[in-house]
GUDRENSE-145611 format. One record per residue (C-alpha): residue in three letters; x, y, z. Coordinates in Angstrom, 2 decimals, always signed. Example, Ala and Ser with C-alpha at 12.3 -4.5 7.8 and 13.67 -1.06 7.14 Angstrom:
2
ala/+12.30/-4.50/+7.80 .
ser/+13.67/-1.06/+7.14 .
END
This chain:
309
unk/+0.00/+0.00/+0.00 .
unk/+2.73/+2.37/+0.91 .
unk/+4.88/+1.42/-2.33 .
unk/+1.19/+2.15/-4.14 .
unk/+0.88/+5.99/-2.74 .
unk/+4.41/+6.26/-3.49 .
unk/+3.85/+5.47/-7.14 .
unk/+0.84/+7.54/-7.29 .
unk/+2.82/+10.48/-5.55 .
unk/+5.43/+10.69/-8.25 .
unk/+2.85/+10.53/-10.93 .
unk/+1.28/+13.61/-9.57 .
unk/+4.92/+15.28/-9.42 .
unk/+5.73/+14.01/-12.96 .
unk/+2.19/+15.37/-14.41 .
unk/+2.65/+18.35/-12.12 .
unk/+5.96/+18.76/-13.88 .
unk/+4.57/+18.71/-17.61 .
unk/+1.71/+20.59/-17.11 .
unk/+4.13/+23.38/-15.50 .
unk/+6.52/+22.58/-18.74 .
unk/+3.36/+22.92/-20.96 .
unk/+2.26/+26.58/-19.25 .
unk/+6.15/+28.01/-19.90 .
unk/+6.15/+26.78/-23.37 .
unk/+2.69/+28.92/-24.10 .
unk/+3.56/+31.56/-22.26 .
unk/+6.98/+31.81/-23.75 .
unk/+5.18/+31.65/-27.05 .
unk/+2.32/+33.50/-26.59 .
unk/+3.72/+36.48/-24.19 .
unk/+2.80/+39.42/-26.40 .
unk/+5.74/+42.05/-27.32 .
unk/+4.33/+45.81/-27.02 .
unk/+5.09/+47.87/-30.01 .
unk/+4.90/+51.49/-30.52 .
unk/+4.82/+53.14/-33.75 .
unk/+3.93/+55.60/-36.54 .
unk/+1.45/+53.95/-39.26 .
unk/-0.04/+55.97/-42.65 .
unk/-3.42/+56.85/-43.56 .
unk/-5.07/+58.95/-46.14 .
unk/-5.65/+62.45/-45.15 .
unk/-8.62/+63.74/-45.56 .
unk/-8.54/+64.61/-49.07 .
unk/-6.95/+61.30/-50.06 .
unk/-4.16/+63.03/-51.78 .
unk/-1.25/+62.16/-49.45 .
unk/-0.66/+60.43/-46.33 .
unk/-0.17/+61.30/-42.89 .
unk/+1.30/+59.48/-39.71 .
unk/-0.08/+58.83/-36.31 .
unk/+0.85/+56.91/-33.57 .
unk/-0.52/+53.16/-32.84 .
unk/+0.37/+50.84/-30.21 .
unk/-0.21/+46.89/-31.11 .
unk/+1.23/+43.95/-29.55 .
unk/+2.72/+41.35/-31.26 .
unk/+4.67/+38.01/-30.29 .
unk/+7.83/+37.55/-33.10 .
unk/+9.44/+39.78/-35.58 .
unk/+7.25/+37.90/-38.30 .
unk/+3.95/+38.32/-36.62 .
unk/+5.11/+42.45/-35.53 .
unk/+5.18/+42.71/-39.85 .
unk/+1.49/+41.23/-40.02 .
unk/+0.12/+42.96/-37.38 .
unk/+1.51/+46.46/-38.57 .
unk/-0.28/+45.39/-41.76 .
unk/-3.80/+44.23/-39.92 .
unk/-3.21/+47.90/-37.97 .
unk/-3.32/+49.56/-41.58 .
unk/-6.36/+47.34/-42.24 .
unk/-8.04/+48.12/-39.33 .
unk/-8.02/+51.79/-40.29 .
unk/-7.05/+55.11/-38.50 .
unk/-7.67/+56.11/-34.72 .
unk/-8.05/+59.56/-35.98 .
unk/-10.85/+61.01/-36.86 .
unk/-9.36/+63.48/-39.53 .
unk/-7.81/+59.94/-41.56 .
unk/-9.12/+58.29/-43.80 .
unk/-8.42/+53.72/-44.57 .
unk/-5.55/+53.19/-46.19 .
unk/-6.16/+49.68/-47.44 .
unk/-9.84/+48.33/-48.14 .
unk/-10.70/+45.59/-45.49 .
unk/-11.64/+43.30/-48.47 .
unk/-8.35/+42.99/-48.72 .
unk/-6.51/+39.64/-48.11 .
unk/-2.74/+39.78/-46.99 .
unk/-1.74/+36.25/-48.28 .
unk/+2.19/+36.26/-47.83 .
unk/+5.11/+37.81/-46.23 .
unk/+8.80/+36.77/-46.58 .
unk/+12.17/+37.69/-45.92 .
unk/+11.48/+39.14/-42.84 .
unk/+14.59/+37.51/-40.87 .
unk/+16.41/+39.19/-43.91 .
unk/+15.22/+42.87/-43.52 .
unk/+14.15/+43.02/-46.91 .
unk/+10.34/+41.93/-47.17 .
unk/+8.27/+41.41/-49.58 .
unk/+4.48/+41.73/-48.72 .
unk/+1.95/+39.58/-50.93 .
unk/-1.47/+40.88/-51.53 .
unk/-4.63/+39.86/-52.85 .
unk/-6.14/+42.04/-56.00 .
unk/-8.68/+43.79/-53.66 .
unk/-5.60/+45.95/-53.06 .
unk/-5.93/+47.36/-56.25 .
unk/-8.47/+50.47/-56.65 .
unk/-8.28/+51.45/-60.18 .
unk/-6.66/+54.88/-59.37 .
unk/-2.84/+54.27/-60.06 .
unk/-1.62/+57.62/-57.61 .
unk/-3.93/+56.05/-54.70 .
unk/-2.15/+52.54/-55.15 .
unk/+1.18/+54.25/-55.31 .
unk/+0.32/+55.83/-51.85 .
unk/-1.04/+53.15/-50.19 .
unk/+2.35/+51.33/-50.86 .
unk/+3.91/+53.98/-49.63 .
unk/+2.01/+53.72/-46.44 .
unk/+3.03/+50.10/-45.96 .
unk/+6.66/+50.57/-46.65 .
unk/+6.45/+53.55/-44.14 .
unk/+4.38/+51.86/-41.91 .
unk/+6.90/+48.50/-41.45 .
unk/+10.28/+50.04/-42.07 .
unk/+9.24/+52.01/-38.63 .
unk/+9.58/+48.60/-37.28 .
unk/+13.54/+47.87/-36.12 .
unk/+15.13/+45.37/-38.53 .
unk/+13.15/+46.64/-41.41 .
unk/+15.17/+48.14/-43.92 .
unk/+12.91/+47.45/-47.13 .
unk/+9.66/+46.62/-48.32 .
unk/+8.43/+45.09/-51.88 .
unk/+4.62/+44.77/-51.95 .
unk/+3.06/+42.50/-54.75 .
unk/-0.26/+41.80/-55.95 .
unk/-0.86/+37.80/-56.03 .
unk/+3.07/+37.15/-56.53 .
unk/+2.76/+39.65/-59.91 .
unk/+5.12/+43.59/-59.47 .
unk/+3.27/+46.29/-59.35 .
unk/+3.83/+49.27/-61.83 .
unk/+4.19/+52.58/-61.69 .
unk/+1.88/+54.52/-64.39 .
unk/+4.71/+55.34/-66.98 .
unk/+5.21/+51.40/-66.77 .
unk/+8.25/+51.00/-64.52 .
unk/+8.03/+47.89/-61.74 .
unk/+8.03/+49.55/-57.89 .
unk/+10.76/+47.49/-56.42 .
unk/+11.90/+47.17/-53.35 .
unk/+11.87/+50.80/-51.25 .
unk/+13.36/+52.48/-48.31 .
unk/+11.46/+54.68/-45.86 .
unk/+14.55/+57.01/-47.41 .
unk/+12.56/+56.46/-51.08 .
unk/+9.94/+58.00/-49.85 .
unk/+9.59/+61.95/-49.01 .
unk/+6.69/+63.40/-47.34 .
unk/+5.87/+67.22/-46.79 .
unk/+5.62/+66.09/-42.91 .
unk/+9.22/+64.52/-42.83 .
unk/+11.95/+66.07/-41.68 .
unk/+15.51/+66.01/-42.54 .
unk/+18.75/+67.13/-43.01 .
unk/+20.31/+68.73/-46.10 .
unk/+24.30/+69.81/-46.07 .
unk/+26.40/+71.03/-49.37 .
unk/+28.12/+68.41/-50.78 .
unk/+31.50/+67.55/-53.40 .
unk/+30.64/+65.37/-56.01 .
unk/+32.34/+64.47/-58.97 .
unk/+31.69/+64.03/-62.37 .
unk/+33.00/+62.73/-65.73 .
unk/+31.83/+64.55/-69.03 .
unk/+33.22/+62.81/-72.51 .
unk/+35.51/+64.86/-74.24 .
unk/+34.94/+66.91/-77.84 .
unk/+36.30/+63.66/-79.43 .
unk/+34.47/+61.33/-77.18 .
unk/+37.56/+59.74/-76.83 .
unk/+38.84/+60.28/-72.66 .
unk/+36.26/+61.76/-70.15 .
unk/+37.12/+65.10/-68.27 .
unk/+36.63/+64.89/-64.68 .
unk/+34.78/+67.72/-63.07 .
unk/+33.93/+68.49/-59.54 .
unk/+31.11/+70.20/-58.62 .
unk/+29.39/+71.46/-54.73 .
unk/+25.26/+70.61/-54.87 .
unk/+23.43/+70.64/-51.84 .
unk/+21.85/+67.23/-50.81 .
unk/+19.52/+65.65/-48.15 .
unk/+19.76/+62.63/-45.85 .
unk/+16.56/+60.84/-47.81 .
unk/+18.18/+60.72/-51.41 .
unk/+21.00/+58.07/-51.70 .
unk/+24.12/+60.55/-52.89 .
unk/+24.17/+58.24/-56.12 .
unk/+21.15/+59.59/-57.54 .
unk/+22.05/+63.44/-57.29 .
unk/+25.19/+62.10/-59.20 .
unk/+23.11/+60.98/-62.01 .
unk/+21.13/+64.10/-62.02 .
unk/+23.71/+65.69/-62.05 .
unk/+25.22/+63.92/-65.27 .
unk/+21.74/+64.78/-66.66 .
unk/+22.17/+68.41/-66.25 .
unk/+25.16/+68.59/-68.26 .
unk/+28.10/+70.81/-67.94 .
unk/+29.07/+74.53/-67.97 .
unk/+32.12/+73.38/-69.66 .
unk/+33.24/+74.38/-72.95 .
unk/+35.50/+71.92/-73.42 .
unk/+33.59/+68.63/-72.76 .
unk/+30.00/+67.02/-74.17 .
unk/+27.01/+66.02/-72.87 .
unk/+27.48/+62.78/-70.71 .
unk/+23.52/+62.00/-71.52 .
unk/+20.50/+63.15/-73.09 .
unk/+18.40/+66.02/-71.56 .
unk/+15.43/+63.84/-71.70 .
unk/+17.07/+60.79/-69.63 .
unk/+14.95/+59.67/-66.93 .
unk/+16.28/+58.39/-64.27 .
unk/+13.84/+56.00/-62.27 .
unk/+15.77/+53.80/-59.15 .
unk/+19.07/+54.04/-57.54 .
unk/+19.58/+51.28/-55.13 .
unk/+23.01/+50.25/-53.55 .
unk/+23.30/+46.70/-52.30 .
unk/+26.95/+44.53/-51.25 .
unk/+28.68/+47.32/-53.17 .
unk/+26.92/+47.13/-56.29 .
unk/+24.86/+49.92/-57.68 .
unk/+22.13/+48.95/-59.70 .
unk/+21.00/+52.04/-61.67 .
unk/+17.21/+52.31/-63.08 .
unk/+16.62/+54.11/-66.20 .
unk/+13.35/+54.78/-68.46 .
unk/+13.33/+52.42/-71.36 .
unk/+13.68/+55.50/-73.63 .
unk/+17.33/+55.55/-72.37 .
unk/+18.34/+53.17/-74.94 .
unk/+17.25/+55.49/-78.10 .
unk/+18.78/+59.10/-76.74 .
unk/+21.75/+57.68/-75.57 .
unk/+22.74/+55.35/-78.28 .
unk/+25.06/+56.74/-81.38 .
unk/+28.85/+55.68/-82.57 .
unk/+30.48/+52.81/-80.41 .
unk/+33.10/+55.31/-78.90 .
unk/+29.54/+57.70/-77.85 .
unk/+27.86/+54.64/-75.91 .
unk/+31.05/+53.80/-74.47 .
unk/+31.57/+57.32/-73.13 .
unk/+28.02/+57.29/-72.09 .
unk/+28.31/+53.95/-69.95 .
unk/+31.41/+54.88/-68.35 .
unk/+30.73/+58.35/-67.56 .
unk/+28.03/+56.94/-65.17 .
unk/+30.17/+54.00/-64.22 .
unk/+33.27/+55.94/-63.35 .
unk/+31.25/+59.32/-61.33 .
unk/+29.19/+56.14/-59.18 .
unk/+32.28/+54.71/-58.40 .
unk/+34.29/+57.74/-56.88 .
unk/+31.55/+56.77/-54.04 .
unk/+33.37/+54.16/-51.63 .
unk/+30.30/+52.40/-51.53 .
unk/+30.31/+51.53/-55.15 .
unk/+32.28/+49.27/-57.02 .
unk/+30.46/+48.13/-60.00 .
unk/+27.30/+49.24/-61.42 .
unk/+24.46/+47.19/-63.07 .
unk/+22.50/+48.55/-65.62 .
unk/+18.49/+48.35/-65.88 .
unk/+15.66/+50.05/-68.04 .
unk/+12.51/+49.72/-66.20 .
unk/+13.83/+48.02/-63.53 .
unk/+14.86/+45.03/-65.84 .
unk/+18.13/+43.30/-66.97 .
unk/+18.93/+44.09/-70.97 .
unk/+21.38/+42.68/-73.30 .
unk/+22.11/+45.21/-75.59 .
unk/+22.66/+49.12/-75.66 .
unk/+23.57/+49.89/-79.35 .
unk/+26.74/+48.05/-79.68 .
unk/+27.73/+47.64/-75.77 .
unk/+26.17/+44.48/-73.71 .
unk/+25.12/+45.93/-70.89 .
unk/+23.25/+42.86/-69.40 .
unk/+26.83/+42.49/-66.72 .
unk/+28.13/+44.47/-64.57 .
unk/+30.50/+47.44/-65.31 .
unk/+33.51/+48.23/-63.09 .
unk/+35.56/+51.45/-63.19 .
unk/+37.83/+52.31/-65.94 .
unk/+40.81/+54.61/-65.46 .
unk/+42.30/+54.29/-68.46 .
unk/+39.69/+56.48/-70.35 .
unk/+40.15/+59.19/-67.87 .
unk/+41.85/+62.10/-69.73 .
END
C-alpha cells in the first residue's frame, strides 16, 4: 500500500511537472511584445498620407510585420484619416522578414483602379513597417505579380529614405561630387567636380546621375547624356549599384560605339568615386537588358581609369 501511494505520488509530481513545462512553453510563445509606432493613412482629401501613432502587440518579428499590416487594415484612430487599405483585402504572404528586406503579398482587392492612390497606399506600408527595427525594405506584390508605376516602370523594393513626405523632416548639407563629361572627341572623359546641396533621404548616387543629366558649364567637354534621360531607381546593395533608367534611355543615348562607351562609363566611373560603389548594373525599367547599341550591358561594369583624360 505504501509502495502504491508512493507510485501515485510521483505521478502527480511528474504530471505536475509537464503541465508546468506545458504553461512556460505557451507563455513563452504566446507572451505578447508591445510595439509602438507611426502607421499611414489617407488624409482627408486622399491626396497624401499622414502618420499617427498606434500601439499593437505582437509576439515575433514575423507576426510584428502582419500585425503592422492588420493595424493599416483596421483603419485610422483619428478622426481626420481616412483607410488606407480596403478591409476586403486579403494579406496572403510575407517573406524575408529575418532578412530585412520583405516582400508583402497581396490579394487584388488591393488594387483600386486609381494608379496615384495605389502608389500611396504602398507607400504607407513601406512607411508603416520600415518604422519597425530590422526593417530596412519593403516590396509589396499583388498575387506574386510587381506592381507598376503609371509610366510602366516595376516599384521594387523601397526604403522609408525612397519616400519623401511634406511632414518629414531632414537634413540637407552642401556636398562635393564628382563628375566625368566625354571629351569633344568622345575619346577620354574630363573629370569635373562640382558642390550641390543634398539631403539625408536621397541616396548621394542619384544626385550624381542628375547631375550627369544636367550637363556641364564646360566648354571643353559634351554632354554625358540626353536632356530627356529619366532616371527612375538608384539602389546600392553589397557594393553594387544597380542604376534604373526609363526604357527611352536606350534610343537618346545610343550613337557611334566610342559615344555609348563614353556614355556607360561616364556613369560607371562618377558612381564609383563613391566608396560604396564598385560596379554598377545597368536596368531600363527596372529590368536586366542585353544590348545598348553596340555595348552588352546585361553584366556588370567596373571602373575604368584608363579612359580618364
Amino acid at each position: 500500500m505504501k509502495r502504491k501511494g508512493i507510485i501515485i505520488s510521483i505521478a502527480v509530481i511528474l504530471a505536475a511537472a509537464v503541465s508546468l513545462g506545458i504553461f512556460v512553453v505557451l507563455r513563452s510563445d504566446y507572451a505578447p511584445e508591445k510595439y509602438s509606432g507611426e502607421m499611414y493613412f489617407f488624409n482627408e482629401s486622399m491626396t497624401a498620407i499622414e502618420a499617427e501613432n498606434h500601439e499593437i502587440k505582437y509576439k515575433n518579428n514575423y507576426d510584428l510585420v502582419k500585425s503592422i499590416i492588420e493595424e493599416l487594415r483596421r483603419g485610422p484612430d483619428n478622426g481626420k484619416h481616412m483607410r488606407i487599405i480596403e478591409k476586403k483585402t486579403q494579406l496572403l504572404s510575407v517573406e524575408g522578414v529575418e532578412t530585412g528586406s520583405v516582400v508583402v503579398n497581396f490579394s487584388e482587392e488591393f488594387l483600386t483602379g486609381d494608379s496615384t492612390k495605389d502608389i500611396l497606399t504602398v507607400y504607407a506600408v513601406v512607411k508603416s513597417l520600415c518604422a519597425a527595427e530590422g526593417i530596412e525594405s519593403v516590396k509589396v506584390v499583388i498575387e506574386g505579380r510587381d506592381m507598376y508605376t503609371s509610366d510602366g516602370a516595376i516599384i521594387g523594393y523601397l526604403t522609408n529614405q525612397d519616400i519623401n513626405l511634406a511632414t518629414d523632416t531632414y537634413n540637407s548639407e552642401m556636398r562635393e561630387i564628382t563628375l566625368y563629361f566625354p571629351s569633344k572627341d568622345n575619346q577620354k572623359l574630363v573629370r569635373e567636380t562640382r558642390i550641390v546641396k543634398v539631403n539625408d533621404q536621397q541616396p548621394i548616387a542619384r544626385y550624381i546621375i542628375n547631375e550627369l543629366i544636367k550637363g556641364s558649364a564646360n566648354e571643353n567637354v559634351m554632354s554625358a547624356l540626353h536632356s530627356g534621360t529619366v532616371l527612375l531607381n538608384v539602389e546600392t546593395s553589397n557594393n553594387i549599384c544597380f542604376v534604373s533608367f526609363k526604357s527611352n534611355f536606350l534610343d537618346k543615348n545610343a550613337g557611334t560605339p566610342e559615344k555609348e562607351i563614353m556614355v556607360i562609363y561616364s556613369i560607371v566611373n562618377s558612381l564609383t568615386e563613391l566608396d560604396s560603389i564598385e560596379r554598377v548594373q545597368f536596368l531600363m525599367d527596372g529590368k536586366k537588358v542585353d544590348s545598348f547599341g553596340n555595348i552588352n550591358i546585361g553584366s556588370m561594369f567596373g571602373r575604368d581609369e584608363s579612359i580618364i583624360e
